[in-house]
TORMIBA-175201 format. One record per residue (C-alpha): residue number from 1; residue in three letters; x, y, z. Coordinates in pm, 1 decimal. Example, Ala and Ser with C-alpha at 12.3 -4.5 7.8 and 13.67 -1.06 7.14 Angstrom:
<atoms>
<atom><nr>1</nr><rest>ALA</rest><px>1230.0</px><py>-450.0</py><pz>780.0</pz></atom>
<atom><nr>2</nr><rest>SER</rest><px>1367.0</px><py>-106.0</py><pz>714.0</pz></atom>
</atoms>
This chain:
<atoms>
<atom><nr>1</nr><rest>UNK</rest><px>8393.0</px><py>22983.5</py><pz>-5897.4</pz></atom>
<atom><nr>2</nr><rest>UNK</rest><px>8411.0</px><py>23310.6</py><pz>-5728.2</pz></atom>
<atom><nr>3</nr><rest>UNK</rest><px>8635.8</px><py>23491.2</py><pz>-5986.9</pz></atom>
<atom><nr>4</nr><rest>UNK</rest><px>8353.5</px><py>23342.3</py><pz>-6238.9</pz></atom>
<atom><nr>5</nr><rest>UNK</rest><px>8056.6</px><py>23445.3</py><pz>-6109.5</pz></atom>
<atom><nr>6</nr><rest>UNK</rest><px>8201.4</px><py>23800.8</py><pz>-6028.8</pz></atom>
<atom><nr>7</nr><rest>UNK</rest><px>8321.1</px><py>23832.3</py><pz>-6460.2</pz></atom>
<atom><nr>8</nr><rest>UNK</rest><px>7957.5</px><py>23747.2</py><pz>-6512.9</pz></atom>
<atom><nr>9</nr><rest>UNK</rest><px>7803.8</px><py>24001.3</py><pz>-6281.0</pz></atom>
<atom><nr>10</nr><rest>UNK</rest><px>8017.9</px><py>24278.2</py><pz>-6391.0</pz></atom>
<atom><nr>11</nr><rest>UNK</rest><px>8021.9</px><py>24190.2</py><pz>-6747.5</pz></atom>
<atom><nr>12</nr><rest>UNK</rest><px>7614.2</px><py>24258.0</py><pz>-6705.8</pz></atom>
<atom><nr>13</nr><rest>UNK</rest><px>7697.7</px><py>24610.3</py><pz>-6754.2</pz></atom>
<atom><nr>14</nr><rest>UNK</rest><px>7872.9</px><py>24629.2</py><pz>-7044.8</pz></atom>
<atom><nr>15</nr><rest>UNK</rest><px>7601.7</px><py>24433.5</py><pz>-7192.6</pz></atom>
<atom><nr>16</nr><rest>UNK</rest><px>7344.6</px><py>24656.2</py><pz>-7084.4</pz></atom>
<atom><nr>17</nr><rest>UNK</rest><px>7578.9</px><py>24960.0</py><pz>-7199.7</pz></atom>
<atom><nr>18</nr><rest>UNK</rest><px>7616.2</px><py>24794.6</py><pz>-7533.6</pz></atom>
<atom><nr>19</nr><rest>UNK</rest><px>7262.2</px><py>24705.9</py><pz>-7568.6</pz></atom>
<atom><nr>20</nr><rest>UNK</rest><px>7172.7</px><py>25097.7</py><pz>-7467.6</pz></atom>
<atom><nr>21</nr><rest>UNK</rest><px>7441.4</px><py>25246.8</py><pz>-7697.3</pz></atom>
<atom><nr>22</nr><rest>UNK</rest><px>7359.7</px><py>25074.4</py><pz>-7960.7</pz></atom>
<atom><nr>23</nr><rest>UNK</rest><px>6978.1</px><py>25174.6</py><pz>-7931.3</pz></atom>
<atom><nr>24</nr><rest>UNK</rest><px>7059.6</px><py>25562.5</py><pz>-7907.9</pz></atom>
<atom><nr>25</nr><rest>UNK</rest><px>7208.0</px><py>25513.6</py><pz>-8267.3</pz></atom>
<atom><nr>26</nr><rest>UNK</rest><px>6968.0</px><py>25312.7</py><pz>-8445.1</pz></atom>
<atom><nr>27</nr><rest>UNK</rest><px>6725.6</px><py>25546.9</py><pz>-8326.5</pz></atom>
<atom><nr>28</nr><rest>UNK</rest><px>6954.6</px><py>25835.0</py><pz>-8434.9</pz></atom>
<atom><nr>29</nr><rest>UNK</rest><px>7013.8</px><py>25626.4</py><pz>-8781.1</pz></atom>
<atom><nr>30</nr><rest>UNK</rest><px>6635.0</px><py>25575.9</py><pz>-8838.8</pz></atom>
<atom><nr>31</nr><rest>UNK</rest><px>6540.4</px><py>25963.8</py><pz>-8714.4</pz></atom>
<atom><nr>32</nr><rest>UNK</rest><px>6783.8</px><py>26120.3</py><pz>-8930.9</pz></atom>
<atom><nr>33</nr><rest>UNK</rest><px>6689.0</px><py>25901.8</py><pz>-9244.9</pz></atom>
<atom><nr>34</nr><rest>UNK</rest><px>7062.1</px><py>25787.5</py><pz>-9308.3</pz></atom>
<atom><nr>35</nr><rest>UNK</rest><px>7163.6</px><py>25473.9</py><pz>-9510.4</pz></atom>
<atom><nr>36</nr><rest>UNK</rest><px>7263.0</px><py>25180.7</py><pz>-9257.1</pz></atom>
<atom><nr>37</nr><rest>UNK</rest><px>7615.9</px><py>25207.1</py><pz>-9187.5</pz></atom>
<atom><nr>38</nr><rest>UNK</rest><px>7905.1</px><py>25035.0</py><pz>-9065.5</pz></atom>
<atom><nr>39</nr><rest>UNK</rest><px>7947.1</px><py>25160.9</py><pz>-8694.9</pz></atom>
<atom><nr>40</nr><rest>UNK</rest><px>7542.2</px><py>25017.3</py><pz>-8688.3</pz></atom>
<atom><nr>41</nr><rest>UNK</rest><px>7716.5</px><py>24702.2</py><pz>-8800.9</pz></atom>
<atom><nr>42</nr><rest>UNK</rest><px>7991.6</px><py>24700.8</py><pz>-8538.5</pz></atom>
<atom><nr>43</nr><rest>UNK</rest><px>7757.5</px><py>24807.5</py><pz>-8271.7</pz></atom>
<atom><nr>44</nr><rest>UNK</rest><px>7478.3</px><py>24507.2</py><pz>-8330.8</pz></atom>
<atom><nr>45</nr><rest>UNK</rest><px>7864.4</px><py>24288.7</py><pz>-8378.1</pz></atom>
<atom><nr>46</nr><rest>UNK</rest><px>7951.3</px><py>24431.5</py><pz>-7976.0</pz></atom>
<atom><nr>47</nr><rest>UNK</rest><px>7651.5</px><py>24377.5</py><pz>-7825.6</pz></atom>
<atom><nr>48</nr><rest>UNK</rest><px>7583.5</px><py>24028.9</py><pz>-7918.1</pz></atom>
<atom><nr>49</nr><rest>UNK</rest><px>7954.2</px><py>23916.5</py><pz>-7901.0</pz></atom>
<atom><nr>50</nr><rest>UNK</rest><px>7911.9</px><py>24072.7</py><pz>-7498.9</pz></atom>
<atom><nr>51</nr><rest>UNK</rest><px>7558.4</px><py>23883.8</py><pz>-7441.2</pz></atom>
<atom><nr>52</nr><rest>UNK</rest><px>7753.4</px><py>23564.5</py><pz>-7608.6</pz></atom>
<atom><nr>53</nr><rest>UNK</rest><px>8055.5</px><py>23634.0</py><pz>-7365.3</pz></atom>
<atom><nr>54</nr><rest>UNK</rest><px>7788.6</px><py>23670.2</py><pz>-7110.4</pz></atom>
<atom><nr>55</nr><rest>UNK</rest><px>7581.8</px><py>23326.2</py><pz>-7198.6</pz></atom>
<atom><nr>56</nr><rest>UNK</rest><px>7888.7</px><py>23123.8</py><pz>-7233.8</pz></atom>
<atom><nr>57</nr><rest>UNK</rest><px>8010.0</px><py>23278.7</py><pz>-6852.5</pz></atom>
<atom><nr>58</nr><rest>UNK</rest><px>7706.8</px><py>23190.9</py><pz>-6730.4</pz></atom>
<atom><nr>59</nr><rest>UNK</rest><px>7628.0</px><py>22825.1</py><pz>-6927.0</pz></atom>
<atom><nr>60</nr><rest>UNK</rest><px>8000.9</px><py>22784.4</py><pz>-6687.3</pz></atom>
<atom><nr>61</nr><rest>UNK</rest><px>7882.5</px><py>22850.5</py><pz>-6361.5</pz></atom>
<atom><nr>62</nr><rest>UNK</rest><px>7549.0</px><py>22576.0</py><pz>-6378.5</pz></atom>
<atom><nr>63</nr><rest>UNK</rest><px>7775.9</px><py>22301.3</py><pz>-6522.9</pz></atom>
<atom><nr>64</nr><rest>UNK</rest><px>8029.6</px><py>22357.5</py><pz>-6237.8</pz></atom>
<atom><nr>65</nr><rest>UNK</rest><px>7764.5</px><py>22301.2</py><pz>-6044.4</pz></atom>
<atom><nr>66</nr><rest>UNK</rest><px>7629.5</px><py>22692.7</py><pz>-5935.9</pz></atom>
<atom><nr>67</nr><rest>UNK</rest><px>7218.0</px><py>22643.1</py><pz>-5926.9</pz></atom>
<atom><nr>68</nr><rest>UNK</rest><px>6931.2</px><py>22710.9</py><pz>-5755.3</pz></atom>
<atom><nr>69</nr><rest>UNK</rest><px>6572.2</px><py>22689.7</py><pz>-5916.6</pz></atom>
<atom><nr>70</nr><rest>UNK</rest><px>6518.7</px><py>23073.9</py><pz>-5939.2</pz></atom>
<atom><nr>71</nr><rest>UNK</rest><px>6822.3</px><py>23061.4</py><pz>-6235.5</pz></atom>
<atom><nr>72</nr><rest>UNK</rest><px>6542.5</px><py>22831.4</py><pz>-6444.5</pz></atom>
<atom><nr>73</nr><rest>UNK</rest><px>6342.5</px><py>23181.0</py><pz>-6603.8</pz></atom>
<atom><nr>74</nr><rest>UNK</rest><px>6678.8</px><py>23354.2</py><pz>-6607.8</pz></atom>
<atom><nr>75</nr><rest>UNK</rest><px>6853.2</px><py>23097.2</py><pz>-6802.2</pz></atom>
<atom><nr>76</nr><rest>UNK</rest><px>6537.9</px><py>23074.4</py><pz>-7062.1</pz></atom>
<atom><nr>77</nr><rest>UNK</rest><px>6523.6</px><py>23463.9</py><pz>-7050.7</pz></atom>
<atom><nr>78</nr><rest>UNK</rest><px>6874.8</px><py>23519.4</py><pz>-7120.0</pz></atom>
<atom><nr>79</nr><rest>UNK</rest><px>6898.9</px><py>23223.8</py><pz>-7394.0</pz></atom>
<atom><nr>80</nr><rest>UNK</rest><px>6581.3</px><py>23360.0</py><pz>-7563.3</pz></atom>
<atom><nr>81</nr><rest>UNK</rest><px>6755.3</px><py>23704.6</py><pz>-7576.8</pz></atom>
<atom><nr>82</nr><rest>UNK</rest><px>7079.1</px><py>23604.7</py><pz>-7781.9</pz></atom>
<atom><nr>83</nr><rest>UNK</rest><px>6866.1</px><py>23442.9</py><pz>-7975.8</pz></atom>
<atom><nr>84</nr><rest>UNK</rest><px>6591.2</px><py>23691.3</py><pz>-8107.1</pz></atom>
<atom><nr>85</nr><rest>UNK</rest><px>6930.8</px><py>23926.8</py><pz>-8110.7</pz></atom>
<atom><nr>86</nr><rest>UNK</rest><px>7125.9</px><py>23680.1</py><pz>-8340.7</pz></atom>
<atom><nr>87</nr><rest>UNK</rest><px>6827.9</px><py>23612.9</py><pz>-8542.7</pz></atom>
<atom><nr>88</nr><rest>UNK</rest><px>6732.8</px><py>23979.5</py><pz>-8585.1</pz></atom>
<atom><nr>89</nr><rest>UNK</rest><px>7052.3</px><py>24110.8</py><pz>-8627.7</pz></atom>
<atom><nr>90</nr><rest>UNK</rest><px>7203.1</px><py>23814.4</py><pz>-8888.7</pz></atom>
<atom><nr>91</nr><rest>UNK</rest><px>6887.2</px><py>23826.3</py><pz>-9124.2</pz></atom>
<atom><nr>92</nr><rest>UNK</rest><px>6897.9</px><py>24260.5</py><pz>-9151.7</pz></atom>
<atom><nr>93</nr><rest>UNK</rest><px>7255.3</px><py>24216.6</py><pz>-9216.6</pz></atom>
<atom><nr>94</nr><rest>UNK</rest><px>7182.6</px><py>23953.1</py><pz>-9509.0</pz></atom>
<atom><nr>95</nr><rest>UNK</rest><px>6958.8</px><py>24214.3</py><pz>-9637.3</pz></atom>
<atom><nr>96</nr><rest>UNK</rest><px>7058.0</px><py>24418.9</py><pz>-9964.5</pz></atom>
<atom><nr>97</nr><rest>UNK</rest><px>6946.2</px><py>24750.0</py><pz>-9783.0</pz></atom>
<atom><nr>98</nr><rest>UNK</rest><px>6982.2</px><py>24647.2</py><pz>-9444.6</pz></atom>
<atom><nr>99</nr><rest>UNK</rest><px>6735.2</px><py>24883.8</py><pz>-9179.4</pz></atom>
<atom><nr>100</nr><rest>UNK</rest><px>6818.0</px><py>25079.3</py><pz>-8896.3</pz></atom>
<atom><nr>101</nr><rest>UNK</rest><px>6470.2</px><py>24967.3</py><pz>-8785.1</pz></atom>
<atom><nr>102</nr><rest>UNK</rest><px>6547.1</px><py>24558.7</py><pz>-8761.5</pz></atom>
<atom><nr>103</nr><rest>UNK</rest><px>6849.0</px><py>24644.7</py><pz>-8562.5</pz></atom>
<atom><nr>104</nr><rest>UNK</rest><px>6598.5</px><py>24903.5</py><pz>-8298.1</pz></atom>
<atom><nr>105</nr><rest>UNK</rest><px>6389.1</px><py>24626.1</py><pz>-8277.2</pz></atom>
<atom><nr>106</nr><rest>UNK</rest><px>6612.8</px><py>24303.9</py><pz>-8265.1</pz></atom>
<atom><nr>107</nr><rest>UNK</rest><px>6809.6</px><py>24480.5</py><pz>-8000.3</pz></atom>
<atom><nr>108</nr><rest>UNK</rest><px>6543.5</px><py>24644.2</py><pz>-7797.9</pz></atom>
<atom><nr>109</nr><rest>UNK</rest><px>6376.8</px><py>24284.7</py><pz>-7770.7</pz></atom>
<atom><nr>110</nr><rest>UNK</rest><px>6667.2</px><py>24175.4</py><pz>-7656.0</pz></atom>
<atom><nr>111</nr><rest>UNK</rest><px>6706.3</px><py>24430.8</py><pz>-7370.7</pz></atom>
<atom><nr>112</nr><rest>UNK</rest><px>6401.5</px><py>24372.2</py><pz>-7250.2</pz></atom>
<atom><nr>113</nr><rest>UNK</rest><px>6375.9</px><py>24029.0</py><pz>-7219.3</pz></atom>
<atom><nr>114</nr><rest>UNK</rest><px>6766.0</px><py>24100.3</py><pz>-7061.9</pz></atom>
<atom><nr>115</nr><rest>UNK</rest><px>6615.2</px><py>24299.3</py><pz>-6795.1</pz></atom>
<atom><nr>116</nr><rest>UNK</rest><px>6324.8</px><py>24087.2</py><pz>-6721.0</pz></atom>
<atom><nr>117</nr><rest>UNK</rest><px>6597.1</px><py>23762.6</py><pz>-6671.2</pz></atom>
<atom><nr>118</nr><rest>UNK</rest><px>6715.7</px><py>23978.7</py><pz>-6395.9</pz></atom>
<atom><nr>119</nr><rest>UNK</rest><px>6468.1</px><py>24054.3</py><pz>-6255.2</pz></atom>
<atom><nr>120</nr><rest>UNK</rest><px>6370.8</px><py>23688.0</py><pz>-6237.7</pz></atom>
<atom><nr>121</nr><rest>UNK</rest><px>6647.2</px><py>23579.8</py><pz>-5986.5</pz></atom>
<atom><nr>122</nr><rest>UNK</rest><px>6582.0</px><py>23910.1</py><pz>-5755.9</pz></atom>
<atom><nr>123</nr><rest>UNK</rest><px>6458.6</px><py>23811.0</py><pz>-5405.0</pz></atom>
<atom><nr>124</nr><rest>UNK</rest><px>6223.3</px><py>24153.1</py><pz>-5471.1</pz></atom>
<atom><nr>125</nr><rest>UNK</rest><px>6199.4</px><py>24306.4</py><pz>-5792.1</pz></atom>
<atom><nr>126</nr><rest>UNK</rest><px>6279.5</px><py>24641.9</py><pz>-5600.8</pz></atom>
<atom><nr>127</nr><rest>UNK</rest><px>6601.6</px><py>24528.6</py><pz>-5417.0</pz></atom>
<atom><nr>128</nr><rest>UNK</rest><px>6968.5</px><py>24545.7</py><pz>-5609.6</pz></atom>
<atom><nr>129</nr><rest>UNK</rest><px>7018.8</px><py>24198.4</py><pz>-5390.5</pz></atom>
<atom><nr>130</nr><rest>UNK</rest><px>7028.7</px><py>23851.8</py><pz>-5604.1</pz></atom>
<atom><nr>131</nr><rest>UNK</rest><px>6908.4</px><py>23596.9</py><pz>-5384.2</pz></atom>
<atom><nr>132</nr><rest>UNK</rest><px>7023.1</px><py>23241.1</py><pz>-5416.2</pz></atom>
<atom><nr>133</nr><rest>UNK</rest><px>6711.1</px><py>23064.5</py><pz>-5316.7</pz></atom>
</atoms>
């Protein structure tokens, strides 16, 4: 369970790194007025395959059994979050002329509602510390 939890924990970052790199070049895409390409493709592809990696190592640690209530808004957070980023990201891609600005958006969303899950299993919203209760 150890081993677990510590692969989610560290794997927060590369989410966040994803999500953050990927933002930088949508906004670059969309500023610059260029065609959606593939690396915007590839990027949107990274992030959610992390947050997915992420989801499925957390999903792990509650059913073996790792809870305590505060992990209720972070679960709903987090689930909410792959889901306005696979909803976003899959219907621009479907598009003819798919938009640098769907991606921003989808994946901004996303990050936010990232951060805020958390935030929601802090012990104080200004400490680095993750409580457990």
């Amino acid at each position: 369970m150890t081993a677990l939890y510590h692969a989610h924990s560290g794997l927060r970052f590369l989410v966040l790194l994803a999500a953050v790199v990927a933002i930088a070049y949508f906004a670059f895409g969309l500023a610059t007025k260029r065609p959606f390409d593939k690396v915007g493709r590839i990027l949107g592809s990274v992030f959610i395959g992390l947050l997915d990696l992420q989801i499925l190592l957390g999903l792990s640690m509650v059913a073996l059994g790792f809870w305590y209530p505060r992990l209720a808004g972070h679960l709903v957070l987090m689930l909410v979050a792959a889901a306005v980023a696979h909803i976003v990201l899959a219907r621009n891609r479907k598009r003819e002329k798919p938009t640098w600005t769907a991606h921003l958006v989808g994946v901004a969303v996303s990050l936010v509602l990232i951060v805020l899950g958390i935030l929601a299993i802090r012990e104080n919203i200004f400490s680095m510390n993750v409580g457990k209760g």
